[in-house]
N, C-alpha and C positions, 0 to 999 in steps of 0.2 A: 504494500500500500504506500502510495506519494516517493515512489521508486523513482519518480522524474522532478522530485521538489524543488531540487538546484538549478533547474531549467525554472520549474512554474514559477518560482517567487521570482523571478523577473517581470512577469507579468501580473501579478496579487499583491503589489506592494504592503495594503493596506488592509485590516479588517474593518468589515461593513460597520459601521455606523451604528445598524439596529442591531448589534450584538452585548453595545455598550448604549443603549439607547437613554438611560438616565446620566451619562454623564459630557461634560464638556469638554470635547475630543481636542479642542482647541488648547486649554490648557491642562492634558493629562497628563499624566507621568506616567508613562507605558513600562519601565525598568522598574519603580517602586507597586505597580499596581499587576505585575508580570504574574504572580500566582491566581488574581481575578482573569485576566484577559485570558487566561490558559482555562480556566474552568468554562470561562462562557461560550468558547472557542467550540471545547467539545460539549457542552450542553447545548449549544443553538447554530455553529457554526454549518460553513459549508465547506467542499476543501478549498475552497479559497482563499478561507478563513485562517485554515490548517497550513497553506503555504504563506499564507501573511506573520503567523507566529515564527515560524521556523526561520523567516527572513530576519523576524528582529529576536530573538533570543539563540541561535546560533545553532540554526538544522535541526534535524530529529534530536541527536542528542540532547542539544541544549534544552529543550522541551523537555524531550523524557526527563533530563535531570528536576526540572518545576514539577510536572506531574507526581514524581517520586516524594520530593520533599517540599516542596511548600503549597500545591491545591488541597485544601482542605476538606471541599465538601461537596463528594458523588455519590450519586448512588450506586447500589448492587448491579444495574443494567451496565452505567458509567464505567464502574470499576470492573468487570470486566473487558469491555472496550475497551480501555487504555492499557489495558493486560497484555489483551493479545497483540493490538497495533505497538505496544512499542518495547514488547519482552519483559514487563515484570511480572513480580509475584503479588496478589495483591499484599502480601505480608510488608513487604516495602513500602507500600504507599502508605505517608504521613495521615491520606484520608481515611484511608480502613484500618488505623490506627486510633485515632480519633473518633470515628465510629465507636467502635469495640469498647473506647473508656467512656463517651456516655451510654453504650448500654448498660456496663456496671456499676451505671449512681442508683 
């Protein structure tokens, strides 16, 4: 999957607008806000979306590594997903972490 990303993200510069549709694209900070723009990405995005993140946080990897440790909040459908697109376990994932210790309050 997105096997051609370092070709598309020359053409996806950008993620759509209605992805971040509450906030002001004009003044955002796309580096400090990088673990929200990753969840929204794959909660609503398209792969356009998906070659727009990889353009600015640094390819597949540099995603996976946000996915892994700093998105906080998927679902079981989600965490999946991101499982198999980009080889973890969910045991990795900072989300299915965080899940897990509020199921134990």
């Amino acid at each position: 999957m997105w096997s051609d990303w370092e070709e598309q993200i020359k053409h996806h510069p950008k993620v759509k607008a209605s992805v971040l549709w509450e906030y002001d694209l004009s003044r955002f900070d796309w580096q400090y806000m990088r673990a929200l723009v990753v969840e929204r990405v794959i909660l609503r995005g398209w792969d356009e979306d998906y070659y727009a993140i990889f353009a600015l946080y640094g390819g597949l990897d540099g995603v996976r590594l946000i996915v892994r440790d700093e998105v906080l909040n998927l679902s079981n459908k989600e965490i999946s997903f991101v499982c198999a697109v980009f080889n973890l376990r969910k045991e990795e994932l900072k989300c299915y972490k965080h899940k897990l210790d509020r199921q134990n309050l």
